[in-house]
C-alpha positions, 0 to 999 in steps of 0.5 A: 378938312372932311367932317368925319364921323367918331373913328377908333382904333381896331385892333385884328389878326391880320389873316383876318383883316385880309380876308375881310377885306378881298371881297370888295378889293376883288370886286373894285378891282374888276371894276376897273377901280384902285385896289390900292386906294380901297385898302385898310389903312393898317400897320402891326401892333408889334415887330413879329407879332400876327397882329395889325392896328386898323381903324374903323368909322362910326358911321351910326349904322355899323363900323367902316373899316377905314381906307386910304382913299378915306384918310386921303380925304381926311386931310390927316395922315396915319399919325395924326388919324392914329391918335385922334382914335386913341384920344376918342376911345379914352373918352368911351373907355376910361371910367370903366376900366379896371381889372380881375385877378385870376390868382397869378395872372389878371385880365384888363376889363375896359368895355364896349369890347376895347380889351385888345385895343388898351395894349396901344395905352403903354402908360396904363400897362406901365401903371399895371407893372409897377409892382412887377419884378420883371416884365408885363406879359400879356396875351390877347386871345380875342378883342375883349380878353387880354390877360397879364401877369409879372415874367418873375412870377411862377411858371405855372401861373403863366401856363394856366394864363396861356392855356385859358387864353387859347382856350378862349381863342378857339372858341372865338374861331375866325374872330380869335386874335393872337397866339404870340406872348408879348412883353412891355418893354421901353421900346413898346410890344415885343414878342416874347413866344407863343401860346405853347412854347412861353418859357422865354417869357420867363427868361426875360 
């Protein structure tokens, strides 16, 4: 198997992810190479959701977005790859996660900017929402900022929750994540509405 450096989940808006990655595909396909083989290895978060779970390599001088031509050489599939990155980031993150109570909703702290990538740790949100009536609604505006509240809980708690979250997400500009409102279900992540029209979220 191909020794391979630290590789983690990366969790990016997919209009992001695209554009960051044309440049080079552009360019490799110009040059007569596979734009296919030197695509991001990506798959989304949730159905309906403007957001993809990617990887990316340690490679002690920055983060490489891994390809299919690098898991090829891996000898691993997407799965196998998927969960030797979980496992890596919960060596990293785990002693410092914890969270923050903004009165009606709270945000997940975990460091090293891993925010958005705790939502593929459904045991954990289903640990946060033990205490919950209903669902565990959570936004995430940008990588270091999700934040969660309880569907039962009062509609105005979850309009201040979306309305700092968009704010955080303008703010971040071509780094801002996702404008849905998701919903922890058995099933995973469901789309529940958006920034701006959450009252399904309440329904649920």
């Amino acid at each position: 198997m191909h020794s391979l450096p630290p590789v983690y989940p990366r969790i990016r808006r997919a209009g992001l992810l695209e554009e960051a990655m044309r440049p080079v595909l552009d360019l490799i396909e110009s040059l007569g190479g596979s734009r296919e083989a030197h695509e991001a290895v990506a798959f989304p978060l949730a159905e309906g959701s403007d957001l993809l779970v990617s990887f990316v390599v340690d490679t002690s001088a920055r983060f490489a977005t891994l390809t299919r031509e690098g898991l090829l050489e891996t000898g691993l599939d997407t799965q196998s790859m998927y969960e030797l990155a979980i496992d890596n980031m919960l060596r990293l993150v785990v002693p410092n996660v914890r969270t923050r109570d903004f009165g009606g909703y709270k945000a997940l702290i975990a460091g090293d900017g891993f925010e958005a990538c705790m939502l593929l740790l459904p045991d954990l949100w289903e640990q946060l929402a033990q205490d919950f009536e209903g669902e565990l609604i959570a936004v995430v505006p940008s990588r270091d900022v999700v934040y969660f509240t309880d569907s039962r809980g009062a509609a105005e708690a979850l309009g201040r929750m979306c309305a700092a979250a968009e704010k955080l997400r303008a703010a971040a500009g071509s780094e801002g994540l996702s404008e849905r409102v998701m919903a922890l279900t058995a099933d995973g992540w469901c789309v529940r509405g958006t920034l701006h029209a959450f009252a399904p979220a309440l329904q649920a």
